[in-house]
PDBQT receptor file of N, H, CA, C and O in Angstrom, charges set to zero:
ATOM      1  N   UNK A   1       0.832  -1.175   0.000  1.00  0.00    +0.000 N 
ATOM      2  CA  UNK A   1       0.000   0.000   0.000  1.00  0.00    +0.000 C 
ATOM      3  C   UNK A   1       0.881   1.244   0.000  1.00  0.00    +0.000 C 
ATOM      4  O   UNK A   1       1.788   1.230   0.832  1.00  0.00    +0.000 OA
ATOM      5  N   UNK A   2       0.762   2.483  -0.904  1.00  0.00    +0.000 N 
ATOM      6  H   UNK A   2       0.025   2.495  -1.580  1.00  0.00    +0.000 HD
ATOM      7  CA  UNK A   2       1.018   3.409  -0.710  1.00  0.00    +0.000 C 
ATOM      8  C   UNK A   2       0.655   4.278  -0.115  1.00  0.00    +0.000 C 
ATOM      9  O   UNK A   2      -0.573   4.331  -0.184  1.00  0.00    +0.000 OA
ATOM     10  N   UNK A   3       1.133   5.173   0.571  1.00  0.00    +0.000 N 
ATOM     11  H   UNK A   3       2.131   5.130   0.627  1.00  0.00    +0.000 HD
ATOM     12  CA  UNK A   3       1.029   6.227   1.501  1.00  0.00    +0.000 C 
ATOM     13  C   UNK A   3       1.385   7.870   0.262  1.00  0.00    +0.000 C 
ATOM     14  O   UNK A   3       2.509   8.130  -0.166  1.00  0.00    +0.000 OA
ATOM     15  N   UNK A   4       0.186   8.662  -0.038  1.00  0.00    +0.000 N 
ATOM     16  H   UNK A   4      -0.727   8.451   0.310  1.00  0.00    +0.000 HD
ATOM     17  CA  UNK A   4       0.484   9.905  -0.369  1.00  0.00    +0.000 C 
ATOM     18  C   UNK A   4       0.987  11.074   0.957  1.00  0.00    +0.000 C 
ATOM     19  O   UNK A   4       0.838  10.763   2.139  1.00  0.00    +0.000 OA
ATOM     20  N   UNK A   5       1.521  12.279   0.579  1.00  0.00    +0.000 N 
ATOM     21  H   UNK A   5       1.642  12.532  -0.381  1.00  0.00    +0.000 HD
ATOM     22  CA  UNK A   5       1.773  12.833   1.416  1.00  0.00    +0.000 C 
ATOM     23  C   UNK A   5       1.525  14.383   0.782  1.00  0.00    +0.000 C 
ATOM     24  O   UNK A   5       2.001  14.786  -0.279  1.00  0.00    +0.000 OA
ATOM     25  N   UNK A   6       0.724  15.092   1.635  1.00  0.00    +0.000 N 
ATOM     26  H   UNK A   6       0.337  14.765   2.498  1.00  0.00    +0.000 HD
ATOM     27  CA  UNK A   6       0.317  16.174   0.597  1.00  0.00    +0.000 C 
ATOM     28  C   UNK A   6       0.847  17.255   1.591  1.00  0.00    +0.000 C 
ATOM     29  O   UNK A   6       0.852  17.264   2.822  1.00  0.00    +0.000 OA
ATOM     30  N   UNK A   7       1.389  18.362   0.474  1.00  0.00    +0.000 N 
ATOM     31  H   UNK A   7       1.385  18.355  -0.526  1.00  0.00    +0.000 HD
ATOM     32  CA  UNK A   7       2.577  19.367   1.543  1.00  0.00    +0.000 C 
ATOM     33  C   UNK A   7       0.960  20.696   1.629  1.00  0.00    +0.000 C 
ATOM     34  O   UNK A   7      -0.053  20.830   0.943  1.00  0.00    +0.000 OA
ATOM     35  N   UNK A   8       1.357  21.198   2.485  1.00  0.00    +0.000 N 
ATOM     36  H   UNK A   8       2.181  21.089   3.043  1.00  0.00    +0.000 HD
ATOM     37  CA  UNK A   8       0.330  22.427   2.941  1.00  0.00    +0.000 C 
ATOM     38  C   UNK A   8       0.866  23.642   2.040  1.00  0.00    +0.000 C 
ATOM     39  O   UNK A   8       2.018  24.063   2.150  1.00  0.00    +0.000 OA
ATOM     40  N   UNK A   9      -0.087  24.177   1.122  1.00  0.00    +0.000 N 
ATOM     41  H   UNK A   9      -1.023  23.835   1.032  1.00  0.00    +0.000 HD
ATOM     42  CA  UNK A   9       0.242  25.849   0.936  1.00  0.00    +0.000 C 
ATOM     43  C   UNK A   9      -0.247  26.742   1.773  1.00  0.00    +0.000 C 
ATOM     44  O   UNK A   9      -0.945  26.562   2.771  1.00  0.00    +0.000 OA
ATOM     45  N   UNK A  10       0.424  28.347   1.011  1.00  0.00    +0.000 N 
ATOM     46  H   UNK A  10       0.991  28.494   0.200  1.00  0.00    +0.000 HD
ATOM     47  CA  UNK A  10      -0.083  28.883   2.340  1.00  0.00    +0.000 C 
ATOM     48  C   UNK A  10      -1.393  29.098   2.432  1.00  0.00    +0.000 C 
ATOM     49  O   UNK A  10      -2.086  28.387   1.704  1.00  0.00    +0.000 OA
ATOM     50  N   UNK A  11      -2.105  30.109   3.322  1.00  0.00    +0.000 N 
ATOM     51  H   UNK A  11      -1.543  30.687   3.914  1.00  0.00    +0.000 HD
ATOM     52  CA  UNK A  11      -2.923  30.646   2.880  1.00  0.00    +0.000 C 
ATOM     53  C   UNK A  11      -3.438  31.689   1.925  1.00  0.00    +0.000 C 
ATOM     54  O   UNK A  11      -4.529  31.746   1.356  1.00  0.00    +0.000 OA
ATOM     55  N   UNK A  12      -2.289  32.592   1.875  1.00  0.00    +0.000 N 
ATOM     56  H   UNK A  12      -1.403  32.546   2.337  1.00  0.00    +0.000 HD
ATOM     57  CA  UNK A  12      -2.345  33.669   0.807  1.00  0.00    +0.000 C 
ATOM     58  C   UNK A  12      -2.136  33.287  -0.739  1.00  0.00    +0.000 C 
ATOM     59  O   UNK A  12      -2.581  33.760  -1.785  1.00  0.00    +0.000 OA
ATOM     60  N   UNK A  13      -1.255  32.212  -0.428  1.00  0.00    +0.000 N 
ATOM     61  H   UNK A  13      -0.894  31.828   0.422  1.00  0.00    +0.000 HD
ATOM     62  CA  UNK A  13      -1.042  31.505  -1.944  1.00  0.00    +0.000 C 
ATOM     63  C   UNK A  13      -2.488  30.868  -2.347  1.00  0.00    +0.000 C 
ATOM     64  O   UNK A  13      -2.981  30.939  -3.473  1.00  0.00    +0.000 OA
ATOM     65  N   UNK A  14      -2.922  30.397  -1.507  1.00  0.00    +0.000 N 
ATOM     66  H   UNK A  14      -2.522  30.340  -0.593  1.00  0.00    +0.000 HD
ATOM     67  CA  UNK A  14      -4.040  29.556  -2.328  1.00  0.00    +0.000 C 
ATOM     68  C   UNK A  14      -5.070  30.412  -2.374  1.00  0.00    +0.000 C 
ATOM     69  O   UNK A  14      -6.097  30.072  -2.960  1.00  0.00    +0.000 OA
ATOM     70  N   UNK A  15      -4.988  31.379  -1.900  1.00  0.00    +0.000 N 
ATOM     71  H   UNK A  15      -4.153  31.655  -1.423  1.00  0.00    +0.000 HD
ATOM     72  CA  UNK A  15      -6.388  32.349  -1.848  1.00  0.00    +0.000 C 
ATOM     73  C   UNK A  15      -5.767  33.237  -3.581  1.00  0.00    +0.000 C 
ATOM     74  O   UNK A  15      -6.602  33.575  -4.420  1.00  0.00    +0.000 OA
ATOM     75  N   UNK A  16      -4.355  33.450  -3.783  1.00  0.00    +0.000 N 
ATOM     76  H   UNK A  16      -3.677  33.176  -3.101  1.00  0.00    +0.000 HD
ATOM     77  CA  UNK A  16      -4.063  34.296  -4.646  1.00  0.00    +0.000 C 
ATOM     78  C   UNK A  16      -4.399  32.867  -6.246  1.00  0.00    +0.000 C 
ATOM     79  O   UNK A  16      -5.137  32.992  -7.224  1.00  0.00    +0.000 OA
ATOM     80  N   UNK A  17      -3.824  32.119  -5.994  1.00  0.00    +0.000 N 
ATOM     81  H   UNK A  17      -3.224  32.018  -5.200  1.00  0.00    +0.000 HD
ATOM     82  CA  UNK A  17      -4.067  30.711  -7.027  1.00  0.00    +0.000 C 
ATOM     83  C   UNK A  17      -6.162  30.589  -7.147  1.00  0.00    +0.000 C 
ATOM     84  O   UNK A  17      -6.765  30.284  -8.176  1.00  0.00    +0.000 OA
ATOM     85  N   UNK A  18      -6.797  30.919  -5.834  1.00  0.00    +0.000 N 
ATOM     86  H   UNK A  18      -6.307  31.167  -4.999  1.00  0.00    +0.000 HD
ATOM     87  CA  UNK A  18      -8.126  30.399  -6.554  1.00  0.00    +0.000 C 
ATOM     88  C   UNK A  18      -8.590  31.876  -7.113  1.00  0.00    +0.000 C 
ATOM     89  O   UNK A  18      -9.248  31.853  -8.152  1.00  0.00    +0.000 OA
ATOM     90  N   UNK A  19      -8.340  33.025  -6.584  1.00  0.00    +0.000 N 
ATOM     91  H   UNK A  19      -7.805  33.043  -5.740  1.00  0.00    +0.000 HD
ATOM     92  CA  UNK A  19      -9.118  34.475  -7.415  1.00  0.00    +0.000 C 
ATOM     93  C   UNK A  19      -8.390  34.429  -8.961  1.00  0.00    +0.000 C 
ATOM     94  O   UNK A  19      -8.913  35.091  -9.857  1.00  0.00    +0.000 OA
ATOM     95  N   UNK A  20      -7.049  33.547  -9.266  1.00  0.00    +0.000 N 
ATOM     96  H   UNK A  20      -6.624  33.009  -8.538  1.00  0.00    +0.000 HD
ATOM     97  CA  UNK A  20      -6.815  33.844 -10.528  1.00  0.00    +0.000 C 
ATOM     98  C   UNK A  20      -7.602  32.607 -11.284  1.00  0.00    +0.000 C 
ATOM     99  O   UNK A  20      -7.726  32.838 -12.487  1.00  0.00    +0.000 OA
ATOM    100  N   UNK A  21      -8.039  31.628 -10.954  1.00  0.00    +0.000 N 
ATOM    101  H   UNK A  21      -7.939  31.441  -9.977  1.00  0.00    +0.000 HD
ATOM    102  CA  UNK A  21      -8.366  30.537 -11.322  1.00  0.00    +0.000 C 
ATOM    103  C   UNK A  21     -10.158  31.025 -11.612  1.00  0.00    +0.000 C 
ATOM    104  O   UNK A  21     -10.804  30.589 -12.564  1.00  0.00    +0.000 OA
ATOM    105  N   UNK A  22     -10.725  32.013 -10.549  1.00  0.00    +0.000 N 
ATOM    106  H   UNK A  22     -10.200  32.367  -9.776  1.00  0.00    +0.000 HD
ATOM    107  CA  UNK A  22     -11.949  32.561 -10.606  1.00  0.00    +0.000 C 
ATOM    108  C   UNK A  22     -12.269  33.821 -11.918  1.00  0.00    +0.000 C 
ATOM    109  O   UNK A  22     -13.291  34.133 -12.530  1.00  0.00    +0.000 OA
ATOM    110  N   UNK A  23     -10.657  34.378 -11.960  1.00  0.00    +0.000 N 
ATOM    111  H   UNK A  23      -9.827  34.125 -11.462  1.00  0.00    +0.000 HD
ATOM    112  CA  UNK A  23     -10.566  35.604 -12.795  1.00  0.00    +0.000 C 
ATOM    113  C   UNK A  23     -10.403  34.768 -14.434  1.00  0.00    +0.000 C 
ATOM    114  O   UNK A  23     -10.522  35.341 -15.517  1.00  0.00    +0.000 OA
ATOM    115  N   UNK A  24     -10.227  33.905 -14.314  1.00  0.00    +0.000 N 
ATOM    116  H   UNK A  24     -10.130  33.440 -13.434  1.00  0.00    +0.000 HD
ATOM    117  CA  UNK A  24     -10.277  33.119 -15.501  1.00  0.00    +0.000 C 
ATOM    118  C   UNK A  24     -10.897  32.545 -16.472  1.00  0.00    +0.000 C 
ATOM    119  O   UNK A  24     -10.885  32.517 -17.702  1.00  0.00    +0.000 OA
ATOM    120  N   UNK A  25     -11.921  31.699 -14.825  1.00  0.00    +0.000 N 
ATOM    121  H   UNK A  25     -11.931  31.722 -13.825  1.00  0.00    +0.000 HD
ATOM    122  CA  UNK A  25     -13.468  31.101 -15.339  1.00  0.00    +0.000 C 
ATOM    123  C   UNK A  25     -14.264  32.293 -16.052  1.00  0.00    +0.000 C 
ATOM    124  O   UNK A  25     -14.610  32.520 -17.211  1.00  0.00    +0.000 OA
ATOM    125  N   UNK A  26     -14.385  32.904 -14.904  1.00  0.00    +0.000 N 
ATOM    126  H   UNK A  26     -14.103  32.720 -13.963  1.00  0.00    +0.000 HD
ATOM    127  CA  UNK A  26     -14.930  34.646 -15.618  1.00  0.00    +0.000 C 
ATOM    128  C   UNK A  26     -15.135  35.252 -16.826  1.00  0.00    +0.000 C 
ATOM    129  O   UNK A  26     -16.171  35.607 -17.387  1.00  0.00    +0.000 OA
ATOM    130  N   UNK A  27     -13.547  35.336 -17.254  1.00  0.00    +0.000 N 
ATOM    131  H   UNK A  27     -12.705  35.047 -16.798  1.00  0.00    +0.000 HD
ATOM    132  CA  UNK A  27     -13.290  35.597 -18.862  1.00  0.00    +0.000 C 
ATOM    133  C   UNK A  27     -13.975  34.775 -19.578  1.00  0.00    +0.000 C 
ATOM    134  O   UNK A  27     -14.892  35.095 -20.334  1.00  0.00    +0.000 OA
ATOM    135  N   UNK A  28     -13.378  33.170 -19.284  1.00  0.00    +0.000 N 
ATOM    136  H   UNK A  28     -12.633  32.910 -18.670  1.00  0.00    +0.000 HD
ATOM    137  CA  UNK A  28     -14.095  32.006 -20.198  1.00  0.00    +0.000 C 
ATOM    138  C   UNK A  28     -16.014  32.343 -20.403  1.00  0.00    +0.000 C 
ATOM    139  O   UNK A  28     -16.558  32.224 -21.501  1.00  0.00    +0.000 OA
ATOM    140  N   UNK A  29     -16.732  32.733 -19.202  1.00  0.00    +0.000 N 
ATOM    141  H   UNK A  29     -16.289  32.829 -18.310  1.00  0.00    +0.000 HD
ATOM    142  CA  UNK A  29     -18.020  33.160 -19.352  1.00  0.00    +0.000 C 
ATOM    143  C   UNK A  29     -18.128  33.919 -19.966  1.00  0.00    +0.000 C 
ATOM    144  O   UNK A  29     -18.601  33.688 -21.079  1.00  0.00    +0.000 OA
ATOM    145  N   UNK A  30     -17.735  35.335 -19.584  1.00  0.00    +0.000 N 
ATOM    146  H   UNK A  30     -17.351  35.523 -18.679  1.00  0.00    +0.000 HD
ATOM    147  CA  UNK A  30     -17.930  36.285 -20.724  1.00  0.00    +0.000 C 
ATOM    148  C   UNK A  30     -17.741  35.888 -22.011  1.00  0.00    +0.000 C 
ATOM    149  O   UNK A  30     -18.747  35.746 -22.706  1.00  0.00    +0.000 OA
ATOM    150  N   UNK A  31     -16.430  35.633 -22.580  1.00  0.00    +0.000 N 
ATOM    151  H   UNK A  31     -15.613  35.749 -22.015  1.00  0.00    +0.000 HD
ATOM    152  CA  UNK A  31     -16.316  35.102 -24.014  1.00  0.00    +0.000 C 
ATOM    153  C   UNK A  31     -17.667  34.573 -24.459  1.00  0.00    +0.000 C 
ATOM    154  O   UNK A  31     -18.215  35.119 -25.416  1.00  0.00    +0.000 OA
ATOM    155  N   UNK A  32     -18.260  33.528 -23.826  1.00  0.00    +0.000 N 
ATOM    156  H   UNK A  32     -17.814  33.084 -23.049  1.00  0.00    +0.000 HD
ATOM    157  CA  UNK A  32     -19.232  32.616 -24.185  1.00  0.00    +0.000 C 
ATOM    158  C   UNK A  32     -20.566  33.423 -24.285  1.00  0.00    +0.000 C 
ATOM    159  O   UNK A  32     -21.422  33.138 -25.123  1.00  0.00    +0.000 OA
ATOM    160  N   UNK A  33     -20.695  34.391 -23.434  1.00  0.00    +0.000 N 
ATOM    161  H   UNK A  33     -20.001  34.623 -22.753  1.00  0.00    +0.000 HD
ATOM    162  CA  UNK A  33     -21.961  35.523 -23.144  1.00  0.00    +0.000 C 
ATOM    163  C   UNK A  33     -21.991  35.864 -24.784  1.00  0.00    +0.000 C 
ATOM    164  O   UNK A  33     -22.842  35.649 -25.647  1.00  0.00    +0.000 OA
ATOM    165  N   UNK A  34     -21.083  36.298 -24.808  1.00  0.00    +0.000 N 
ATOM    166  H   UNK A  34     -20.391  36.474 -24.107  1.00  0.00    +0.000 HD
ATOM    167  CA  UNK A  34     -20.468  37.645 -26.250  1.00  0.00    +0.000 C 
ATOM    168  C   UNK A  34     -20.892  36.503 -27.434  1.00  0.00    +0.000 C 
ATOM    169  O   UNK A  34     -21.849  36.903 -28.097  1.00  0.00    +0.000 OA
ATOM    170  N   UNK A  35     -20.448  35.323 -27.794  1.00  0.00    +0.000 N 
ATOM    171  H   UNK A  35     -19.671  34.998 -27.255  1.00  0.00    +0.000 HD
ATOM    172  CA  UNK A  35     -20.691  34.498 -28.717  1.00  0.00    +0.000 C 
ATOM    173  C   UNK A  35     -22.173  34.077 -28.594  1.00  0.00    +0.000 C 
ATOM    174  O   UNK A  35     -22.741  33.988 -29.683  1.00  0.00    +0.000 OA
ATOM    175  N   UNK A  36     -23.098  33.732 -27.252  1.00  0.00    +0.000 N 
ATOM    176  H   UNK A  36     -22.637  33.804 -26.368  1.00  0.00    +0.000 HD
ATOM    177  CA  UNK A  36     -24.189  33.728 -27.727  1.00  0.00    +0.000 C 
ATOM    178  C   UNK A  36     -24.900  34.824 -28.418  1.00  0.00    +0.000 C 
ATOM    179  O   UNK A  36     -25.574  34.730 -29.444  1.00  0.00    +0.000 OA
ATOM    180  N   UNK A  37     -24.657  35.863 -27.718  1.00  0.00    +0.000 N 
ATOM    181  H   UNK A  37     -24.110  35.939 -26.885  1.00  0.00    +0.000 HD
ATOM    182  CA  UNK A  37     -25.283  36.667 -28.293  1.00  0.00    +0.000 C 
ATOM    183  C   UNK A  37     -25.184  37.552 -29.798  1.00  0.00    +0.000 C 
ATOM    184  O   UNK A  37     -25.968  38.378 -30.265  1.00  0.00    +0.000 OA
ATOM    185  N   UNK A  38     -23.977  37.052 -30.298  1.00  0.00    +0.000 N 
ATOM    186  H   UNK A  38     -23.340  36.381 -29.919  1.00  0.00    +0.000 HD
ATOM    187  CA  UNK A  38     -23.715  37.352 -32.055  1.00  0.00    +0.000 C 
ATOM    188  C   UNK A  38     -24.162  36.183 -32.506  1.00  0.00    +0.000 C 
ATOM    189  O   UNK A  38     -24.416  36.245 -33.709  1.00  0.00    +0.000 OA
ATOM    190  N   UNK A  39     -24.386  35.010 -31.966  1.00  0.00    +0.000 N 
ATOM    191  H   UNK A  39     -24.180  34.959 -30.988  1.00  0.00    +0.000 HD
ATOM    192  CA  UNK A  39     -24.630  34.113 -33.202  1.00  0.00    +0.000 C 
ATOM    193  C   UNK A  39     -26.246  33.849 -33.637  1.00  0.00    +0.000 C 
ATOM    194  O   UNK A  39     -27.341  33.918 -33.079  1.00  0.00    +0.000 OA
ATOM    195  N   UNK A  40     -25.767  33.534 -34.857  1.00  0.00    +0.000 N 
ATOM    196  H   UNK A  40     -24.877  33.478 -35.311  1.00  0.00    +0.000 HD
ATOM    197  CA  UNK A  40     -27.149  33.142 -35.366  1.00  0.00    +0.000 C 
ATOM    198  C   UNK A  40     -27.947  32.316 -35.038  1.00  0.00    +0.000 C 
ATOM    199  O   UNK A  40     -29.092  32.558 -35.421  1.00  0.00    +0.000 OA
ATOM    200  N   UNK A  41     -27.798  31.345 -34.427  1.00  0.00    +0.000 N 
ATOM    201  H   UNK A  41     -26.868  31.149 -34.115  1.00  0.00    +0.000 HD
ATOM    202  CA  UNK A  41     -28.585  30.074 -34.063  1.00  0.00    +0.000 C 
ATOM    203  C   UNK A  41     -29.295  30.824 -32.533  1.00  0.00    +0.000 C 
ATOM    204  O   UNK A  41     -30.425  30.547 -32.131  1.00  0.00    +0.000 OA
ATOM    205  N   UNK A  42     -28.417  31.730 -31.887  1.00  0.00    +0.000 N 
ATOM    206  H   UNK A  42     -27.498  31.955 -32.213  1.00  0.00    +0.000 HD
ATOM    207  CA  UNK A  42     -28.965  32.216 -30.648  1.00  0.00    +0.000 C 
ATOM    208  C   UNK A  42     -29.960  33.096 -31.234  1.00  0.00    +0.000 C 
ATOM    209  O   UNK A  42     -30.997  33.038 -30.574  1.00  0.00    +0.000 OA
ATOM    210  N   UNK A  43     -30.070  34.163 -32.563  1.00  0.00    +0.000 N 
ATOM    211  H   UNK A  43     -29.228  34.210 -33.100  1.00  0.00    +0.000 HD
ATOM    212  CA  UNK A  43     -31.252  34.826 -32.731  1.00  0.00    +0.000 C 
ATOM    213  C   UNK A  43     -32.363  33.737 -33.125  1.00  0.00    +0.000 C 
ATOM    214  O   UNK A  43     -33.495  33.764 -32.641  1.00  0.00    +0.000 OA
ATOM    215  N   UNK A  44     -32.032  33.002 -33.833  1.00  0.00    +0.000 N 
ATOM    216  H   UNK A  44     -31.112  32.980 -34.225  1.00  0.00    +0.000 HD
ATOM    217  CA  UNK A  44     -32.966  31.962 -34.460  1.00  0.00    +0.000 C 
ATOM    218  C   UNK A  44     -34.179  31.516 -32.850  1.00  0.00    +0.000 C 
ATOM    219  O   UNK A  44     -35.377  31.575 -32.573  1.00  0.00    +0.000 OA
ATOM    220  N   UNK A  45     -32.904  31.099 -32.212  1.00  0.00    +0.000 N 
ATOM    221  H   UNK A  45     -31.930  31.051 -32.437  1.00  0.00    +0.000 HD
ATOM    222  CA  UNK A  45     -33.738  31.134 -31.098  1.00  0.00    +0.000 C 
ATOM    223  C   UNK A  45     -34.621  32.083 -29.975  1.00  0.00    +0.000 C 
ATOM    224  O   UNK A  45     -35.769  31.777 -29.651  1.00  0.00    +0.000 OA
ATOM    225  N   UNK A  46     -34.214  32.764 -29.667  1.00  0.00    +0.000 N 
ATOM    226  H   UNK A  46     -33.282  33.012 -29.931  1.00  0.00    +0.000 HD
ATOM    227  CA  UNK A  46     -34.917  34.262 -29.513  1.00  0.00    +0.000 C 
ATOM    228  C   UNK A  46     -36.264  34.168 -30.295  1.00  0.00    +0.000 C 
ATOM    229  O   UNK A  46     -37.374  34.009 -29.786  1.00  0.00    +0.000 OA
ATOM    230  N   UNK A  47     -35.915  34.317 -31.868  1.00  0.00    +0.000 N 
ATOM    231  H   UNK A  47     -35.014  34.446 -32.280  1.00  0.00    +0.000 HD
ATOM    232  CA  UNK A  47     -37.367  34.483 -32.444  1.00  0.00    +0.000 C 
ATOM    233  C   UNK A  47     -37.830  33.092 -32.495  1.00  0.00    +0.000 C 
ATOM    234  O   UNK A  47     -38.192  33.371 -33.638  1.00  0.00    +0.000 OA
ATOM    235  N   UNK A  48     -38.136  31.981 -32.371  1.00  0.00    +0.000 N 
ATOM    236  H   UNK A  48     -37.842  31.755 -31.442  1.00  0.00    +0.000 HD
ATOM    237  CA  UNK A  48     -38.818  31.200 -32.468  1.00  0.00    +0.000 C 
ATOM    238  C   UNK A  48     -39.643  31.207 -30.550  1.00  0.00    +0.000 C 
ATOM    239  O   UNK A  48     -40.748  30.714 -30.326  1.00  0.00    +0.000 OA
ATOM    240  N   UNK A  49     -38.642  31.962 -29.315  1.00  0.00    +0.000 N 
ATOM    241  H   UNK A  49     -37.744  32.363 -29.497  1.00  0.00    +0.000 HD
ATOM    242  CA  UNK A  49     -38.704  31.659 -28.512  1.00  0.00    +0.000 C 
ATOM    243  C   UNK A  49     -40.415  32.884 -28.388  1.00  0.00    +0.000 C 
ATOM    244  O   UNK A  49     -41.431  32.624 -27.743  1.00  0.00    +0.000 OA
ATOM    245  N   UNK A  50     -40.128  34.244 -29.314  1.00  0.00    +0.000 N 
ATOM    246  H   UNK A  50     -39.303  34.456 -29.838  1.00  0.00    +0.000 HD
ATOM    247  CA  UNK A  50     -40.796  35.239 -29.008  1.00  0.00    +0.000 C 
ATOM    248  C   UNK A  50     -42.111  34.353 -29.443  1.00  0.00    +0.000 C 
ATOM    249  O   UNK A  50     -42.534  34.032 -28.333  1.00  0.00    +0.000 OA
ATOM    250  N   UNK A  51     -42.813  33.894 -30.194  1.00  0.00    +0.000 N 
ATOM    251  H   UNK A  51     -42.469  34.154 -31.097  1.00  0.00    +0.000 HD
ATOM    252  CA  UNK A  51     -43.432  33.106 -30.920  1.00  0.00    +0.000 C 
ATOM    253  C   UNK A  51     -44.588  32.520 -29.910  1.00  0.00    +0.000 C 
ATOM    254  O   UNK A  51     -45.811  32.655 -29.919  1.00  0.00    +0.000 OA
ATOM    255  N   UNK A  52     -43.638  31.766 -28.977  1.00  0.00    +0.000 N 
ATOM    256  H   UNK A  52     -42.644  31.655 -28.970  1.00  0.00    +0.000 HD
ATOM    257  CA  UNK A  52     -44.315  30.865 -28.105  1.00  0.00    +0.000 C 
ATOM    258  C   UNK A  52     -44.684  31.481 -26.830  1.00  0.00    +0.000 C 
ATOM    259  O   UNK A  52     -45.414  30.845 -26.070  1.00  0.00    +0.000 OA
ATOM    260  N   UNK A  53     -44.201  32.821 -26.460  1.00  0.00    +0.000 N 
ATOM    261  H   UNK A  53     -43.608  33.338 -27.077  1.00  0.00    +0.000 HD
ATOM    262  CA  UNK A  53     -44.170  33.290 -25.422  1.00  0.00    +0.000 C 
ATOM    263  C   UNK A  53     -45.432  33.242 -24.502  1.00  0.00    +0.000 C 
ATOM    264  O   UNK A  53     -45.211  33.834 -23.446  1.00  0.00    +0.000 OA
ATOM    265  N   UNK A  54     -46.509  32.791 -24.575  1.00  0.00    +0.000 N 
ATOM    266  H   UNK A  54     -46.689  32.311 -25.433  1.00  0.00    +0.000 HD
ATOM    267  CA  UNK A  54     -47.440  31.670 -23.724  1.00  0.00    +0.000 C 
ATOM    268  C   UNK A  54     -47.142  30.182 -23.012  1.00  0.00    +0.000 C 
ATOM    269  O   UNK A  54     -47.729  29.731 -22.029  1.00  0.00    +0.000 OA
ATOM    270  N   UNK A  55     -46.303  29.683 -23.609  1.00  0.00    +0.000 N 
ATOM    271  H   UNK A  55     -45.825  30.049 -24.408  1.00  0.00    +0.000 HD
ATOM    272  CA  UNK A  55     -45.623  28.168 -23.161  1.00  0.00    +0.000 C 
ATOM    273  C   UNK A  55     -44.445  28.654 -22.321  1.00  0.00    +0.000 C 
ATOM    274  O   UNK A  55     -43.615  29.558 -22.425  1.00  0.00    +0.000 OA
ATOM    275  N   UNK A  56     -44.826  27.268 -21.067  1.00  0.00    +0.000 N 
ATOM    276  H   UNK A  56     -45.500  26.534 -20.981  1.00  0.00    +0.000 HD
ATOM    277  CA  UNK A  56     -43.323  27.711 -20.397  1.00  0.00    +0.000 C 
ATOM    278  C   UNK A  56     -42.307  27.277 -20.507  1.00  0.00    +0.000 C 
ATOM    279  O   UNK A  56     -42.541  26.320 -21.246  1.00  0.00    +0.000 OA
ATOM    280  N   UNK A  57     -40.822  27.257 -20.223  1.00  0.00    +0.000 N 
ATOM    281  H   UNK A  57     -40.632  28.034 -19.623  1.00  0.00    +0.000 HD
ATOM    282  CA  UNK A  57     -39.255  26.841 -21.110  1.00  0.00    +0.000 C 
ATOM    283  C   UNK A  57     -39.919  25.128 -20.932  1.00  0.00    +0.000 C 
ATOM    284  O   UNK A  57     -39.815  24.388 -21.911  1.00  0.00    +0.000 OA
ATOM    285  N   UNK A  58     -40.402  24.740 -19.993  1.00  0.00    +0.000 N 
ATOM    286  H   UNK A  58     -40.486  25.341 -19.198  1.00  0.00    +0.000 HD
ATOM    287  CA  UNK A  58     -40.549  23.206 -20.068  1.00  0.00    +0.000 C 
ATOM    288  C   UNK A  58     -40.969  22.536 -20.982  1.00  0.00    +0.000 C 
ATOM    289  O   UNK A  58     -40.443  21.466 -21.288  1.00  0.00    +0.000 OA
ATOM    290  N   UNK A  59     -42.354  23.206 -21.808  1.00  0.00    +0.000 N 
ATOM    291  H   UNK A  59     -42.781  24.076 -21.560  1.00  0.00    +0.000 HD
ATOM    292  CA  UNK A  59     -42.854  22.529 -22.816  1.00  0.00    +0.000 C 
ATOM    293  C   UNK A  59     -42.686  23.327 -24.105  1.00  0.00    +0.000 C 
ATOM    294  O   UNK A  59     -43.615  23.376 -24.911  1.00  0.00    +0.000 OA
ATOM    295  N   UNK A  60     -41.087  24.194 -24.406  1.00  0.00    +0.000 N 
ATOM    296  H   UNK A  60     -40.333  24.154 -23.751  1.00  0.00    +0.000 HD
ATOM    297  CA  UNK A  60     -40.529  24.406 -25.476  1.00  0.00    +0.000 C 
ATOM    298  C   UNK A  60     -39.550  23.868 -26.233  1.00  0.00    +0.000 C 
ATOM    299  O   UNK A  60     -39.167  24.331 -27.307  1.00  0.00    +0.000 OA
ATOM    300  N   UNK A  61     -39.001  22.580 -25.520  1.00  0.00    +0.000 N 
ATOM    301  H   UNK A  61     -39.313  22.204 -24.647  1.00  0.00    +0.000 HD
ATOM    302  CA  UNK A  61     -37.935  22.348 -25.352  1.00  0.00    +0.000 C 
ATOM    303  C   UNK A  61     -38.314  20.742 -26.399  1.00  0.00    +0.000 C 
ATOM    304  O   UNK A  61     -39.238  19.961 -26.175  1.00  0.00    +0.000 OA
ATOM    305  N   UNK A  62     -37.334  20.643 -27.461  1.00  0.00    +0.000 N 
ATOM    306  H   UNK A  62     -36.583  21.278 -27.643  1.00  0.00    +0.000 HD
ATOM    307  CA  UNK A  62     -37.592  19.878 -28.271  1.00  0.00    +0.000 C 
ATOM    308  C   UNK A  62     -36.964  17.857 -27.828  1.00  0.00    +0.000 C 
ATOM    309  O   UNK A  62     -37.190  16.950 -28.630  1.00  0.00    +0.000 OA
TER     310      UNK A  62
C-alpha cells in the first residue's frame, strides 16, 4: 500500500491561485456571453422563442 503525502500551501497563496483561477473562469463566461449573443442560431432562437411566449421553457424544449 502506498502512503500519499500532501505538503500544505499557504494561505495567501491559495487564496491568490483560486481568485486567478476565478478571474479566468470569468473571462471564459464572458467570451461565451459575447458568442451567444452574435450568433445566429442564438437569434434563431430568440425568435422562435418570441413566438411561443405563452408556453413555459418546459414545454418548449424539443
Amino acid at each position: 500500500m502506498t502512503t500519499t503525502t500532501r505538503t500544505r500551501r499557504s494561505p495567501a497563496q491559495s487564496a491568490e491561485q483560486r481568485r486567478t483561477r476565478q478571474d479566468e473562469l470569468l473571462a471564459t463566461l464572458a467570451d461565451g456571453v459575447q458568442a451567444l449573443t452574435t450568433s445566429d442560431g442564438w437569434r434563431r432562437y430568440l425568435r422562435a422563442m418570441s413566438t411561443l411566449r405563452t408556453y413555459s421553457t418546459g414545454n418548449t424544449q424539443h
